[in-house]
CHARMM-style PDB file with segment names, atoms N, HN, CA, C and O in Angstrom:
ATOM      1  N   UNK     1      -8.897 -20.541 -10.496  1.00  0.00      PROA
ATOM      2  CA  UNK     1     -10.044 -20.045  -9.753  1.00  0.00      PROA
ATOM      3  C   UNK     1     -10.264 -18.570 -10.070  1.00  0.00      PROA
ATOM      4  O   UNK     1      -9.226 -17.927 -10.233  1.00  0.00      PROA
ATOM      5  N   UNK     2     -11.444 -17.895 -10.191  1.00  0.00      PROA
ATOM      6  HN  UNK     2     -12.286 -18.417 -10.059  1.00  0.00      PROA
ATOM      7  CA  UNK     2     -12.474 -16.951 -10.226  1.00  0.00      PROA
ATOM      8  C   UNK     2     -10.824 -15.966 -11.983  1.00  0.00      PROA
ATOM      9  O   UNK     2     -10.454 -14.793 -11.945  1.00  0.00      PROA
ATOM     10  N   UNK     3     -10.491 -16.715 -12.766  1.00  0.00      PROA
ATOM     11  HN  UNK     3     -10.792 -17.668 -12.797  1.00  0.00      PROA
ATOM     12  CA  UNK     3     -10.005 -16.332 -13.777  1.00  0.00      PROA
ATOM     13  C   UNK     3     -10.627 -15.333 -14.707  1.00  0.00      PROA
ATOM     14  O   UNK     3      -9.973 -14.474 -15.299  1.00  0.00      PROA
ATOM     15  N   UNK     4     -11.957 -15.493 -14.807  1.00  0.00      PROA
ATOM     16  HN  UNK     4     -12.488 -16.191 -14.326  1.00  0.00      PROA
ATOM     17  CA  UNK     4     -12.161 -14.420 -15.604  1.00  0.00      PROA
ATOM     18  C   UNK     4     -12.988 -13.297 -15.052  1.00  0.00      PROA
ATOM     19  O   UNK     4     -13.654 -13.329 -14.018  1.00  0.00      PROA
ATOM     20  N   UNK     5     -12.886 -12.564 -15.670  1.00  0.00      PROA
ATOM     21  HN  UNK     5     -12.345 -12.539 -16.510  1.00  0.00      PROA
ATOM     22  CA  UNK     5     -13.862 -10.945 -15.042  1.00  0.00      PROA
ATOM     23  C   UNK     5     -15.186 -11.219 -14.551  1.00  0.00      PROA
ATOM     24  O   UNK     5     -15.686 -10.701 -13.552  1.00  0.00      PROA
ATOM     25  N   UNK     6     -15.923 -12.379 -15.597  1.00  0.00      PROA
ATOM     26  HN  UNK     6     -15.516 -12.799 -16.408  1.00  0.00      PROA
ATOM     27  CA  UNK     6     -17.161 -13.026 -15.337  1.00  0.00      PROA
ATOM     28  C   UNK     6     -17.417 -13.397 -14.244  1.00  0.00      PROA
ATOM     29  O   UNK     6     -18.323 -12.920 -13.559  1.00  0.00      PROA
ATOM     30  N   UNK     7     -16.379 -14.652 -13.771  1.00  0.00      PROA
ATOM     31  HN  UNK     7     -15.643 -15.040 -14.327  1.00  0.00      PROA
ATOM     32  CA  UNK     7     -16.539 -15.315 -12.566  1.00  0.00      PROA
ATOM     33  C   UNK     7     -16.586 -13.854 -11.171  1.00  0.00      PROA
ATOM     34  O   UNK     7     -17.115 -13.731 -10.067  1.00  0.00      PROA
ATOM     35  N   UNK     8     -15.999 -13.284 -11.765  1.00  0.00      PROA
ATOM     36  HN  UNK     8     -15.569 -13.384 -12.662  1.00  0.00      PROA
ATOM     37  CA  UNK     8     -15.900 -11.982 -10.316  1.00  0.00      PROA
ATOM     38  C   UNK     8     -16.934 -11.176 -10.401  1.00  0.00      PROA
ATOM     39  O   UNK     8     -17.245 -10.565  -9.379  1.00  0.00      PROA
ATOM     40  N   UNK     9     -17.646 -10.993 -11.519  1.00  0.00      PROA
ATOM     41  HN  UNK     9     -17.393 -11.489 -12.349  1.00  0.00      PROA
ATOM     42  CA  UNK     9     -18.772 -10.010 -11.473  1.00  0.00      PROA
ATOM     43  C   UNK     9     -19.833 -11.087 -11.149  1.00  0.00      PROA
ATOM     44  O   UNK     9     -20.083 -10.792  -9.980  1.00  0.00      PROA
ATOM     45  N   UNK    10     -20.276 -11.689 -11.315  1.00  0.00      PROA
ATOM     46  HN  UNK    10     -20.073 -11.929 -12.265  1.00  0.00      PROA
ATOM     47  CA  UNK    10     -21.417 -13.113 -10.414  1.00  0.00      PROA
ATOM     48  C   UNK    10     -20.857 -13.163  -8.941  1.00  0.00      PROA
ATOM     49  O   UNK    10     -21.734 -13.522  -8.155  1.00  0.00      PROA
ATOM     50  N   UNK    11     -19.756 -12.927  -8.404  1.00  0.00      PROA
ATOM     51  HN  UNK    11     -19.044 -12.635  -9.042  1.00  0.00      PROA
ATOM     52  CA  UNK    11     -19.759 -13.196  -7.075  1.00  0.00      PROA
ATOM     53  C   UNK    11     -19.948 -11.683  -6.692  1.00  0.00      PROA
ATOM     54  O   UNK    11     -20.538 -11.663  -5.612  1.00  0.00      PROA
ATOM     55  N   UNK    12     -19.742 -10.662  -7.046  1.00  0.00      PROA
ATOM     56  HN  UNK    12     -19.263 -10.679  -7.924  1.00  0.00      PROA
ATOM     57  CA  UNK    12     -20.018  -9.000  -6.558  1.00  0.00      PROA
ATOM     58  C   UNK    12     -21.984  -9.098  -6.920  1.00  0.00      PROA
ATOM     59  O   UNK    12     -23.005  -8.807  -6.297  1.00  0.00      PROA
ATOM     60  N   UNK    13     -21.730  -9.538  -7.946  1.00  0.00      PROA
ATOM     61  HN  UNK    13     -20.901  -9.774  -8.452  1.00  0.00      PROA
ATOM     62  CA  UNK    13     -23.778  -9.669  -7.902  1.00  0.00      PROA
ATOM     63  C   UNK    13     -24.600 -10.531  -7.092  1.00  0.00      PROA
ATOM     64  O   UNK    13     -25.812 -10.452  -6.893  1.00  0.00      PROA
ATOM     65  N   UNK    14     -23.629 -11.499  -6.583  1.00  0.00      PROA
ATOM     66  HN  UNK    14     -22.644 -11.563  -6.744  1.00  0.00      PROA
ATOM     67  CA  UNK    14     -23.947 -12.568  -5.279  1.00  0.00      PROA
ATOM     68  C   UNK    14     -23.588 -11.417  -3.968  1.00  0.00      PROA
ATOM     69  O   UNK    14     -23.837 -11.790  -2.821  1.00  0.00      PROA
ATOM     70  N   UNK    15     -23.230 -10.568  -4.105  1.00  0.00      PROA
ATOM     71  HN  UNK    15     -23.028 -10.265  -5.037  1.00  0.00      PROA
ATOM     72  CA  UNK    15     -23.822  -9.746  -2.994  1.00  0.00      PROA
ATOM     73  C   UNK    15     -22.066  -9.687  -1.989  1.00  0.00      PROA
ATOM     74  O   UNK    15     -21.871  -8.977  -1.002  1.00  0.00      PROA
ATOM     75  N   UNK    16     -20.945 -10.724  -2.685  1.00  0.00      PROA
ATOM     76  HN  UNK    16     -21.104 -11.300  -3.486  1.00  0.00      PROA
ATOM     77  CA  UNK    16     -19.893 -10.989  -1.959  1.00  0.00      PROA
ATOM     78  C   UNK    16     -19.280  -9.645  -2.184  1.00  0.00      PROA
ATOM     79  O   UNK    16     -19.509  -8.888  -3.127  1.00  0.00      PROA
ATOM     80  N   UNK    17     -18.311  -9.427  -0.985  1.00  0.00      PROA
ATOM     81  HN  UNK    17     -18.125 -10.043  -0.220  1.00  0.00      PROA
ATOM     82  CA  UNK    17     -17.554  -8.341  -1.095  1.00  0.00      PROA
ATOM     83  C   UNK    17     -16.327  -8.026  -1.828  1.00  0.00      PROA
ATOM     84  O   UNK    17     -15.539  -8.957  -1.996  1.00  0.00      PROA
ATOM     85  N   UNK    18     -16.095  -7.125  -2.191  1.00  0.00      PROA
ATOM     86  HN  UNK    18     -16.735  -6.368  -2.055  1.00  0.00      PROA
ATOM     87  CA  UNK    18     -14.648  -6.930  -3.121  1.00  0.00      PROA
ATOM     88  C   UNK    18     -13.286  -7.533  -2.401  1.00  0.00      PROA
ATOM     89  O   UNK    18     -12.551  -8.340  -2.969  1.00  0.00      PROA
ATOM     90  N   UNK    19     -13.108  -7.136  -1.365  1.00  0.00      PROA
ATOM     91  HN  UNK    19     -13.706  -6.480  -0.903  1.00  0.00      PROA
ATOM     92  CA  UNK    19     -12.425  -7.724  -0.395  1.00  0.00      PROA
ATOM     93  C   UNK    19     -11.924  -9.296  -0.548  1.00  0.00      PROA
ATOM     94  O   UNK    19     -10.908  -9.750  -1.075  1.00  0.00      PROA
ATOM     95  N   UNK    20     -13.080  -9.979   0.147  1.00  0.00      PROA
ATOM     96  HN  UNK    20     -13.906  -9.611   0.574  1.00  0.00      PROA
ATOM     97  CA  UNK    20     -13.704 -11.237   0.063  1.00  0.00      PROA
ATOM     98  C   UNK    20     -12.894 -11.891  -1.519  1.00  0.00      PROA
ATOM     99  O   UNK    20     -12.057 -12.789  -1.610  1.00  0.00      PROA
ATOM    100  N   UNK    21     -13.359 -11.266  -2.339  1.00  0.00      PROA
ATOM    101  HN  UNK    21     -14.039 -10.537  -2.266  1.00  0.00      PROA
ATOM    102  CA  UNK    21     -12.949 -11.647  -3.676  1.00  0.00      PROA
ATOM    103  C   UNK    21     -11.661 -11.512  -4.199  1.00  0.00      PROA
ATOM    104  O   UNK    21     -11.020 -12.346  -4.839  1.00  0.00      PROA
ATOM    105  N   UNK    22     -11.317 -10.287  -3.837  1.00  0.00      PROA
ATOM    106  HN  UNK    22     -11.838  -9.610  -3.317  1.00  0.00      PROA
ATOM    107  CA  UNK    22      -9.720 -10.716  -3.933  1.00  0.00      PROA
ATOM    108  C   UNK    22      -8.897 -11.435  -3.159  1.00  0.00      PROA
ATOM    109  O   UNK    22      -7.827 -11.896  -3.559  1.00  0.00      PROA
ATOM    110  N   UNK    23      -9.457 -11.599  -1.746  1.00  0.00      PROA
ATOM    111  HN  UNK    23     -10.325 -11.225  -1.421  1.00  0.00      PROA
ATOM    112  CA  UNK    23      -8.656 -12.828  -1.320  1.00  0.00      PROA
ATOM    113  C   UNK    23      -8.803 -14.056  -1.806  1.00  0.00      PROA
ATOM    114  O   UNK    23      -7.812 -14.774  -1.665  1.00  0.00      PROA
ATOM    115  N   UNK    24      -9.898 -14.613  -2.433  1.00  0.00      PROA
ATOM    116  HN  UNK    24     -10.702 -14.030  -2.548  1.00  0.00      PROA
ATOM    117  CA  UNK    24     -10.706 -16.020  -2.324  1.00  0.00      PROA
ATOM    118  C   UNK    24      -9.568 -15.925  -4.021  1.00  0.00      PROA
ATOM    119  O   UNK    24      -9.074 -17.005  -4.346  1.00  0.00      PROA
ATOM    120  N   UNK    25      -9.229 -14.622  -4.997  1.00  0.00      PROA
ATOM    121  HN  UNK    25      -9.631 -13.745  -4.733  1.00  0.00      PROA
ATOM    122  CA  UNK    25      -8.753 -14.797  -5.907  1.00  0.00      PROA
ATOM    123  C   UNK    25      -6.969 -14.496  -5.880  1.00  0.00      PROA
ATOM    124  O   UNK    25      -6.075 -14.774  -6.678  1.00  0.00      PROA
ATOM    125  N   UNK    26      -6.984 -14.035  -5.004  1.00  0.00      PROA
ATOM    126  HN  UNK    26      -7.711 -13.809  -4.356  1.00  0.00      PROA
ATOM    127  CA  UNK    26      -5.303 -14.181  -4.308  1.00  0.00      PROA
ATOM    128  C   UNK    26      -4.539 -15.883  -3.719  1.00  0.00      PROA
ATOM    129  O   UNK    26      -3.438 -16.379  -3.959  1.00  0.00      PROA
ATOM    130  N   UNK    27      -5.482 -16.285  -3.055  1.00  0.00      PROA
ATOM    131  HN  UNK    27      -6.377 -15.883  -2.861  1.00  0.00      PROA
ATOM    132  CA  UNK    27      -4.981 -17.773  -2.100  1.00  0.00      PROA
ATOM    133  C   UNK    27      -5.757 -18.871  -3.596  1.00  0.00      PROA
ATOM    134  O   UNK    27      -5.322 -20.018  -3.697  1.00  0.00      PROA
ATOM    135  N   UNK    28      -6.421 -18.579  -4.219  1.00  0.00      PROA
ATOM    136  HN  UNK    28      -6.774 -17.647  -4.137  1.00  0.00      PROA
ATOM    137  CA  UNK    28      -6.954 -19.723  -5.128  1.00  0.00      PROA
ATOM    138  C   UNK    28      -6.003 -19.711  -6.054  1.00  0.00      PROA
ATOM    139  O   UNK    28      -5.890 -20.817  -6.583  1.00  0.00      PROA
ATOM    140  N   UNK    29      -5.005 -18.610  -6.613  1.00  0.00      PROA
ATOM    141  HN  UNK    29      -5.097 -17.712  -6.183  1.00  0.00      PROA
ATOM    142  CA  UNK    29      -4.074 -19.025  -7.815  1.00  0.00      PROA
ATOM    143  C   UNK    29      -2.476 -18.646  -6.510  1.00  0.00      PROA
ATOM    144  O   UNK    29      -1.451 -18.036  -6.811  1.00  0.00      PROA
ATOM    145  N   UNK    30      -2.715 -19.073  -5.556  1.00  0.00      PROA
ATOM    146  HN  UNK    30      -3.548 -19.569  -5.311  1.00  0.00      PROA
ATOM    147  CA  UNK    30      -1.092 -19.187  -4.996  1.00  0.00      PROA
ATOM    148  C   UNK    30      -0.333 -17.736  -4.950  1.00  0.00      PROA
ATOM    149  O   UNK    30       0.888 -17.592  -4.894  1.00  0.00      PROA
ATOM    150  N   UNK    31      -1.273 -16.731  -4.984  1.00  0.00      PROA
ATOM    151  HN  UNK    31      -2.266 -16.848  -5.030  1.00  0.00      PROA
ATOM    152  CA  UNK    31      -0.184 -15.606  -5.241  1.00  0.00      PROA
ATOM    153  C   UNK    31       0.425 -15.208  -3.282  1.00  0.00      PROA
ATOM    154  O   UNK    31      -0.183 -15.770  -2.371  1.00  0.00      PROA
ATOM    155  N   UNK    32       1.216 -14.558  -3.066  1.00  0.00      PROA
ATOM    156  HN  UNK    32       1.709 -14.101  -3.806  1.00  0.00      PROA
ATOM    157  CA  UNK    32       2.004 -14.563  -1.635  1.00  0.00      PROA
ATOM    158  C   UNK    32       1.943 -12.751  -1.708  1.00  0.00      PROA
ATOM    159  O   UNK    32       2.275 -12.221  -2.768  1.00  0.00      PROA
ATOM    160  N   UNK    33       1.599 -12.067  -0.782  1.00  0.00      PROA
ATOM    161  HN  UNK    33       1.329 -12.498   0.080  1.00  0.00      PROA
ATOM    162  CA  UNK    33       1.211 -10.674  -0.438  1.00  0.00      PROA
ATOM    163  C   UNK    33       2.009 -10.385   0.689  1.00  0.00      PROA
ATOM    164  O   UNK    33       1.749 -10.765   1.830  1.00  0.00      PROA
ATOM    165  N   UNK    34       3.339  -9.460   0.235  1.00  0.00      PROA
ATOM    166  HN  UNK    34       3.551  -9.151  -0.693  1.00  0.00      PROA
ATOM    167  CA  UNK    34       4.314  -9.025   0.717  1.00  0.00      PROA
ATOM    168  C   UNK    34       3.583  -7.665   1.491  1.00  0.00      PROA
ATOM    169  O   UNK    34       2.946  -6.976   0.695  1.00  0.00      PROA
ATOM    170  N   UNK    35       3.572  -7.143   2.988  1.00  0.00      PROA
ATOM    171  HN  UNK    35       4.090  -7.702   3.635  1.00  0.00      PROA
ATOM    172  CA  UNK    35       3.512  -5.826   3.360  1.00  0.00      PROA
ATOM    173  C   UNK    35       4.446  -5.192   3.733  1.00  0.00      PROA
ATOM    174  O   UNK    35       4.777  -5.465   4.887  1.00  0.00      PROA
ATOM    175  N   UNK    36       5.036  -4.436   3.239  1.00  0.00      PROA
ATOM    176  HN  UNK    36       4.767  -4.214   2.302  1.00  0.00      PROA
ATOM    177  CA  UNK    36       6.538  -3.981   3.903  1.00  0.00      PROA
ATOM    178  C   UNK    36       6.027  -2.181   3.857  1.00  0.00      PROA
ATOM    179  O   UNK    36       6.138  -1.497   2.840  1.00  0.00      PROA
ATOM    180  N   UNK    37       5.574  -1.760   4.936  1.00  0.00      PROA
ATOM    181  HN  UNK    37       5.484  -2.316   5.763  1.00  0.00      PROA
ATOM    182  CA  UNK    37       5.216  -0.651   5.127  1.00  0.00      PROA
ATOM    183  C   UNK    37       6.371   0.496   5.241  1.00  0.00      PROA
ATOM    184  O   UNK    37       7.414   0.216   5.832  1.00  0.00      PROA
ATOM    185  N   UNK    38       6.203   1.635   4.740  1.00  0.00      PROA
ATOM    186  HN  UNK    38       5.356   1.863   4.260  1.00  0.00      PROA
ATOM    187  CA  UNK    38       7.257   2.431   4.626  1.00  0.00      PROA
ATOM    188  C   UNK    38       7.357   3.807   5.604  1.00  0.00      PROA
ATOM    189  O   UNK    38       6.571   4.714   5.330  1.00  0.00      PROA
ATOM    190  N   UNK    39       8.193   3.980   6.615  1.00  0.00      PROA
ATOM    191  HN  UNK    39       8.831   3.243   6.838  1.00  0.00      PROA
ATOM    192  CA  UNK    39       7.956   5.186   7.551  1.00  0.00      PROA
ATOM    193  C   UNK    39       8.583   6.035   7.330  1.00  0.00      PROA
ATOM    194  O   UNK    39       9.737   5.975   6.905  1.00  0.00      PROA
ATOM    195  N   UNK    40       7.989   6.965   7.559  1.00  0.00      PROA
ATOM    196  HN  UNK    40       7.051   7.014   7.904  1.00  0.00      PROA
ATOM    197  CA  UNK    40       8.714   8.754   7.280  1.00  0.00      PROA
ATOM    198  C   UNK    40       8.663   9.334   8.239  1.00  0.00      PROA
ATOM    199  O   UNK    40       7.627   9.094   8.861  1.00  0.00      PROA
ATOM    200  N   UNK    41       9.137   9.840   8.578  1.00  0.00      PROA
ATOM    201  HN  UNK    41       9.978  10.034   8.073  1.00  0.00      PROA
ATOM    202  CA  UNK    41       9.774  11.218   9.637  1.00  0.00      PROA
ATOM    203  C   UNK    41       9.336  12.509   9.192  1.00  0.00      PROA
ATOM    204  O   UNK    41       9.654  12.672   8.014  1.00  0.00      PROA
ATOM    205  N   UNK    42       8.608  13.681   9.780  1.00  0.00      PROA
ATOM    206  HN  UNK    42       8.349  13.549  10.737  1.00  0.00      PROA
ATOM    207  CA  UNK    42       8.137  14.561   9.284  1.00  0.00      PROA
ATOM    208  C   UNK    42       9.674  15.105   9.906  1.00  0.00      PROA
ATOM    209  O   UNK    42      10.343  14.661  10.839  1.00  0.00      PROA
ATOM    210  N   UNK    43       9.910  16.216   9.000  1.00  0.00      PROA
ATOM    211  HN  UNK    43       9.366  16.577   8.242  1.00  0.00      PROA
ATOM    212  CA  UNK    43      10.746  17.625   9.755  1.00  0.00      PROA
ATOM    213  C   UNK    43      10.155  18.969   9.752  1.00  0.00      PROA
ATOM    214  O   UNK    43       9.724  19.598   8.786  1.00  0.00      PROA
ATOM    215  N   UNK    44      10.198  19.266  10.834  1.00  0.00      PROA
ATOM    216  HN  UNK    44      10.549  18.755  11.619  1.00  0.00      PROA
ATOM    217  CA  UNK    44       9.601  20.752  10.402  1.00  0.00      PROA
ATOM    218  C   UNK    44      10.521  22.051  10.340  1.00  0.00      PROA
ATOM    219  O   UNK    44      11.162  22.475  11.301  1.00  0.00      PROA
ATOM    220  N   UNK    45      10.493  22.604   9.105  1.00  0.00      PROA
ATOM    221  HN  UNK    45       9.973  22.260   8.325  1.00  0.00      PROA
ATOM    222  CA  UNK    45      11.825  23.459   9.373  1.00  0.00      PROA
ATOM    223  C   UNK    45      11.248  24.911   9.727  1.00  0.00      PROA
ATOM    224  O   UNK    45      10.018  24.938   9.671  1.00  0.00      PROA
ATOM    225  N   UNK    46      11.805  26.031  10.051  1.00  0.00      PROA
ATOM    226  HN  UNK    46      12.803  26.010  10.096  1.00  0.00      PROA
ATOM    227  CA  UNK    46      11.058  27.509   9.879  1.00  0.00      PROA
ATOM    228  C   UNK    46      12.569  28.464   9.041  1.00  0.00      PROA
ATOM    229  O   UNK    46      13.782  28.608   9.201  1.00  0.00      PROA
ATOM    230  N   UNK    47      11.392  28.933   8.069  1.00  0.00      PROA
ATOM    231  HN  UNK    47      10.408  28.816   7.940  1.00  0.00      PROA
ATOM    232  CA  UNK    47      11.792  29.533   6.977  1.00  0.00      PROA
ATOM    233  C   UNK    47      11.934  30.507   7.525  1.00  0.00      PROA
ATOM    234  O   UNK    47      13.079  30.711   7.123  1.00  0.00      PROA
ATOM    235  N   UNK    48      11.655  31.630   8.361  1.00  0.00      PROA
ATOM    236  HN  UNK    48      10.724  31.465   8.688  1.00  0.00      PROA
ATOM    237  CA  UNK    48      12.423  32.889   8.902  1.00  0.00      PROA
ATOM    238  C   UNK    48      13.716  32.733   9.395  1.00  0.00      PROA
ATOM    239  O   UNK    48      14.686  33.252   8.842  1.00  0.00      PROA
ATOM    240  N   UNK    49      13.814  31.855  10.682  1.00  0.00      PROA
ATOM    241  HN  UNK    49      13.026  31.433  11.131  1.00  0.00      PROA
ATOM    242  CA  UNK    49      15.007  31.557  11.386  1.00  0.00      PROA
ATOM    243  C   UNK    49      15.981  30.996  10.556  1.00  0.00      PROA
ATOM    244  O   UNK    49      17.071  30.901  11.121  1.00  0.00      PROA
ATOM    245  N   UNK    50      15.944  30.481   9.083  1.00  0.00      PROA
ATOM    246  HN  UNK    50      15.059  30.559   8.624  1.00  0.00      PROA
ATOM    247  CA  UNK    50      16.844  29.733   8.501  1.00  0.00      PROA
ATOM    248  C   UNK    50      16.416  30.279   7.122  1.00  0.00      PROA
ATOM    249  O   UNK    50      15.893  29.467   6.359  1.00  0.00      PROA
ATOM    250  N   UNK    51      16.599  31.774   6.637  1.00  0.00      PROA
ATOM    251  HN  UNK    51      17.024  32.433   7.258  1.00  0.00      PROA
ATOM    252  CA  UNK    51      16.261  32.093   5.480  1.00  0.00      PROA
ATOM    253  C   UNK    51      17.700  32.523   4.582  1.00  0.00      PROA
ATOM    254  O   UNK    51      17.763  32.678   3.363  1.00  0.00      PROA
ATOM    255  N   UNK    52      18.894  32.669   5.649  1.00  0.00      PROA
ATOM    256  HN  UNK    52      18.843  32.543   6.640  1.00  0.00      PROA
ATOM    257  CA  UNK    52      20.414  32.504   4.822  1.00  0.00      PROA
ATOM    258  C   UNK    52      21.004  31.451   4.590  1.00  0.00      PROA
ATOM    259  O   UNK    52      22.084  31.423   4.000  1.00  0.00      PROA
ATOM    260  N   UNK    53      20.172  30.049   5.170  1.00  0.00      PROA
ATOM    261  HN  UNK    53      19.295  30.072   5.649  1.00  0.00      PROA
ATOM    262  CA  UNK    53      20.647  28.505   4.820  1.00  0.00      PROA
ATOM    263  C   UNK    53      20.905  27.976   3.683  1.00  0.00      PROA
ATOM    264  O   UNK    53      20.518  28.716   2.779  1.00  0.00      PROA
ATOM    265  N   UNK    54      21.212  27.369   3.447  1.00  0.00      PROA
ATOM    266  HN  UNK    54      21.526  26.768   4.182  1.00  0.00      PROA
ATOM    267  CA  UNK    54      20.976  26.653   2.231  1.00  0.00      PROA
ATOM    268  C   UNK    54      20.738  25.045   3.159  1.00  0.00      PROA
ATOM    269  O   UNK    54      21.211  24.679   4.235  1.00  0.00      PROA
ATOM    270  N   UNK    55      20.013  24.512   2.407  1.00  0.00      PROA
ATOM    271  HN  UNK    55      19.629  24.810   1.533  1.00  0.00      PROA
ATOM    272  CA  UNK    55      19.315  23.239   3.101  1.00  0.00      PROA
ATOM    273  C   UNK    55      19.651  21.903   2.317  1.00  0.00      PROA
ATOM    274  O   UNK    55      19.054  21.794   1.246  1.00  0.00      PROA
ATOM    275  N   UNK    56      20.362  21.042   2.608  1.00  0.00      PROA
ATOM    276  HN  UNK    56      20.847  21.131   3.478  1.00  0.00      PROA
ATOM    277  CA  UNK    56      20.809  19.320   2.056  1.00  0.00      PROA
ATOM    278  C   UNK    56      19.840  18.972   2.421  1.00  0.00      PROA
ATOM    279  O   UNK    56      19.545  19.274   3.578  1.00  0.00      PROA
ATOM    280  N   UNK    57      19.057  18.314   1.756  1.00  0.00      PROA
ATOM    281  HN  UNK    57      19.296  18.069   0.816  1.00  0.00      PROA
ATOM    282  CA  UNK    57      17.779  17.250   2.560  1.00  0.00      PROA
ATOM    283  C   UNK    57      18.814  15.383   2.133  1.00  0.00      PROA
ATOM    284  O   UNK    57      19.806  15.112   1.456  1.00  0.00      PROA
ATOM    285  N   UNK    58      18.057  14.741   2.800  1.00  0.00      PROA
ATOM    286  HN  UNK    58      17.252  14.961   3.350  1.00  0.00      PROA
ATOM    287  CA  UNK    58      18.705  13.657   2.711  1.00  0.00      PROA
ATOM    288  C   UNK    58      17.096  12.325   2.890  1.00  0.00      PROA
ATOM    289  O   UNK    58      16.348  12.132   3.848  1.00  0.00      PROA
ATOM    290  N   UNK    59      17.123  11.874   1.918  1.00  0.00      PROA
ATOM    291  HN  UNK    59      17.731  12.030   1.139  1.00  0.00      PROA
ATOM    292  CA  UNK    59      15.868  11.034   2.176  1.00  0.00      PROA
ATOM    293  C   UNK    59      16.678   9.408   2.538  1.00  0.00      PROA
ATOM    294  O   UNK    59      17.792   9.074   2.134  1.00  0.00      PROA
ATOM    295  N   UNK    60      15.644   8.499   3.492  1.00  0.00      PROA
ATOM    296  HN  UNK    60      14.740   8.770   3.821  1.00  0.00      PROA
ATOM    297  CA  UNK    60      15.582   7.748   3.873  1.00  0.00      PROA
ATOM    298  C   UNK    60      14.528   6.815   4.148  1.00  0.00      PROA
ATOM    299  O   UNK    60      13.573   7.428   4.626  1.00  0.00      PROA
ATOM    300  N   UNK    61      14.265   5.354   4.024  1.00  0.00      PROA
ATOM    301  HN  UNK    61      15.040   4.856   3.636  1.00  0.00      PROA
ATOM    302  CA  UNK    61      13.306   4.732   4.182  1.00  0.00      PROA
ATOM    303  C   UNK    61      13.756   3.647   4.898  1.00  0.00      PROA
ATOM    304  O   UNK    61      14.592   2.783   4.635  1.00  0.00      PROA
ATOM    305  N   UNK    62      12.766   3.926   6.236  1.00  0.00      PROA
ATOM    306  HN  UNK    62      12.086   4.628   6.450  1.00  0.00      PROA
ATOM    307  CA  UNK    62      12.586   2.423   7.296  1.00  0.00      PROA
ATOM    308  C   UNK    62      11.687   1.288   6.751  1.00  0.00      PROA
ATOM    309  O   UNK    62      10.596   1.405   6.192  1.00  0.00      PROA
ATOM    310  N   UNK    63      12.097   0.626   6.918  1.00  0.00      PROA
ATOM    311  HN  UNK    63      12.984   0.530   7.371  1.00  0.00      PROA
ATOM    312  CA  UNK    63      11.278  -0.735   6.599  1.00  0.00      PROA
ATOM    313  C   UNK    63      10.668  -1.589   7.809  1.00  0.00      PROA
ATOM    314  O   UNK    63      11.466  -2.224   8.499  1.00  0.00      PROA
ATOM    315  N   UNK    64       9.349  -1.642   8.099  1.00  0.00      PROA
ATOM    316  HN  UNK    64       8.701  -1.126   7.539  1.00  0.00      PROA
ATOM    317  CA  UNK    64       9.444  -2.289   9.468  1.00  0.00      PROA
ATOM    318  C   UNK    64       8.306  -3.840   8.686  1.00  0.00      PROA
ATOM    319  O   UNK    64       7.418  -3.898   7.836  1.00  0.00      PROA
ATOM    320  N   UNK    65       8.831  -4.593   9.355  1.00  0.00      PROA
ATOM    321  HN  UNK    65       9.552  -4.546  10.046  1.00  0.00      PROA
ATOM    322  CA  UNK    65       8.222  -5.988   9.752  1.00  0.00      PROA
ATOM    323  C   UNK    65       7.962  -6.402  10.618  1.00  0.00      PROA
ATOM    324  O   UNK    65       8.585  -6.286  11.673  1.00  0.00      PROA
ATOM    325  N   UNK    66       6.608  -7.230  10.381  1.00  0.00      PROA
ATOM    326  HN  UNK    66       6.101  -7.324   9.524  1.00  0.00      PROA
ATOM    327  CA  UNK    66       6.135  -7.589  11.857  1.00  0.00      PROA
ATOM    328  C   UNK    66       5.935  -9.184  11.589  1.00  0.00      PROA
ATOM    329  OT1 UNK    66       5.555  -9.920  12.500  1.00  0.00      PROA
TER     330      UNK     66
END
């Protein structure tokens, strides 16, 4: 389903939405759409109060599912 560029530019000139089209071309060849959203933590540091530091940062990523 909607395989070539053709078939997708006749349905965007049919007025269908991009959206629309990649789903109708996502669920028509079986593909499965993983969301695994990624959260960050802001830190805020101040560079006066901590200008003899030396600073480790340490990165981390939450994974949330719903």
């Amino acid at each position: 389903m909607l395989e070539t560029s053709r078939e997708r530019v006749k349905l965007l000139k049919a007025g269908i939405s991009v959206k629309t089209i990649e789903k109708l071309y996502l669920n028509g060849n079986n593909f499965k759409t993983v969301n695994t959203p990624v959260l960050f933590e802001l830190v805020e540091i101040d560079q006066e109060e901590n200008h003899d530091c030396s600073l480790s940062c340490e990165a981390s990523a939450e994974y949330c599912c719903t």
